[in-house]
C-alpha positions as CSV (number, residue, x, y, z in Angstrom):
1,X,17.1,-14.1,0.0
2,X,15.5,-14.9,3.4
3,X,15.2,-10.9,4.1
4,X,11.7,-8.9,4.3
5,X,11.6,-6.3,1.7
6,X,9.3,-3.4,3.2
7,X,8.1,-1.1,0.5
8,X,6.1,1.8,1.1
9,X,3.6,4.8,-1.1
10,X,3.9,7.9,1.6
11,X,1.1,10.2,1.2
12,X,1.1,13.7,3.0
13,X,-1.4,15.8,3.6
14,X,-1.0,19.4,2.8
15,X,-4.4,20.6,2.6
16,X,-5.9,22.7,6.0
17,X,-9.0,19.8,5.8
18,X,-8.9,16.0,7.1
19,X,-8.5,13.7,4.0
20,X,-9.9,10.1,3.6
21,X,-7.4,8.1,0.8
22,X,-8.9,4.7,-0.5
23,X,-6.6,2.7,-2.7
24,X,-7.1,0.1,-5.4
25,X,-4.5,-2.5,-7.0
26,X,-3.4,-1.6,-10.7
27,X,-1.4,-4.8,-11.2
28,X,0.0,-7.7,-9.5
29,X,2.9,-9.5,-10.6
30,X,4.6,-12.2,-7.4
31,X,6.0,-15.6,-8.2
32,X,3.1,-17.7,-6.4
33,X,5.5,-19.6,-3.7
34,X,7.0,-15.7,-2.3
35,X,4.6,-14.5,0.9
36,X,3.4,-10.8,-0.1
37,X,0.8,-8.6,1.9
38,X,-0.4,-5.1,2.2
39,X,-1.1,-2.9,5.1
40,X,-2.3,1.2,5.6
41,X,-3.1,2.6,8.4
42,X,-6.4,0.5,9.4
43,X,-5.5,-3.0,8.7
44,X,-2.3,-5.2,7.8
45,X,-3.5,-7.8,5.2
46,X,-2.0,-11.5,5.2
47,X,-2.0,-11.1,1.0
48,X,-2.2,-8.0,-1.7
49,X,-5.5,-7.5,-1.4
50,X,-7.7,-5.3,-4.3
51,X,-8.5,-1.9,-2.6
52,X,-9.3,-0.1,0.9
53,X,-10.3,2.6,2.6
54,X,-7.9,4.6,5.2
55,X,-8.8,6.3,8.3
56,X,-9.4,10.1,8.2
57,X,-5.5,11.9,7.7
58,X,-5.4,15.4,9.8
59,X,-3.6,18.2,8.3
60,X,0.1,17.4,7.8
61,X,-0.3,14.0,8.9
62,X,1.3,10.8,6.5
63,X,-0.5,7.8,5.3
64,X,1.4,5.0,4.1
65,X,0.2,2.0,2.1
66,X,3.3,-0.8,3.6
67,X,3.7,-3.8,1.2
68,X,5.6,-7.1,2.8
69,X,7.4,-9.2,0.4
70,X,9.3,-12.0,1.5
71,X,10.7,-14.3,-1.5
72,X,12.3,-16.9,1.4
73,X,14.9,-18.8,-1.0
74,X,13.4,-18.4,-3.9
75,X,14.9,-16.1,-6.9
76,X,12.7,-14.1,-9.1
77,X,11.2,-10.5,-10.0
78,X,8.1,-8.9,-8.0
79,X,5.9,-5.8,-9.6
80,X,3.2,-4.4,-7.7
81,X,1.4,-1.6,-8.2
82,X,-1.1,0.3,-6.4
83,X,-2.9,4.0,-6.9
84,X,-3.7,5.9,-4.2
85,X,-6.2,8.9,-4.2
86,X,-8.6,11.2,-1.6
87,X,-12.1,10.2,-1.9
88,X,-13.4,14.0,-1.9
89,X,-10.7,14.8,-4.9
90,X,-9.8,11.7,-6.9
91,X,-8.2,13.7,-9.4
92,X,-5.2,15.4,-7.5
C-alpha cells in the first residue's frame, strides 16, 4: 500500500544514427489523492505531465520514460498511458 510502484517504457536504439524521442500522454486515469510523476532522461516531473523532448540517444543506447506512483493508503486502480516516438521517424 505505502510501496512506490516504478513503471517504465524502455526504448533502444538500434539504428547506426543518434535518435531524439519526444513523448506525449494518451490518457490519464489516477485517483486524485495517490502522488504520480514522470521522468526521461532530461528531467523528473513532480506530476504526469503532457509531453517532452529527450536528450539525443547514441546508437545502442536506452531511453526510458520512468512513471512514480505512490497510492500511500489508499486502494484503487491507476492507467496511464504514454506514446513514445523519434522525432526524425514518427512512424516506426
Amino acid at each position: 500500500m505505502e510501496d512506490l510502484e516504478t513503471l517504465s517504457i524502455q526504448q533502444l536504439n538500434t539504428s547506426s544514427k543518434t535518435i531524439t524521442l519526444k513523448w506525449q500522454k494518451v490518457s490519464e486515469n489516477v485517483p486524485p489523492i495517490w502522488e504520480a510523476s514522470v521522468c526521461d532522461n532530461v528531467n523528473c516531473n513532480t506530476s504526469l505531465v503532457d509531453s517532452g523532448t529527450m536528450n539525443p540517444l547514441n546508437p545502442a543506447d536506452y531511453a526510458l520514460l520512468l512513471l512514480h506512483i505512490t497510492p500511500h493508503i489508499n486502494y484503487g486502480k491507476a492507467i496511464v498511458r504514454y506514446a513514445v516516438w523519434d522525432i526524425t521517424n514518427p512512424a516506426l
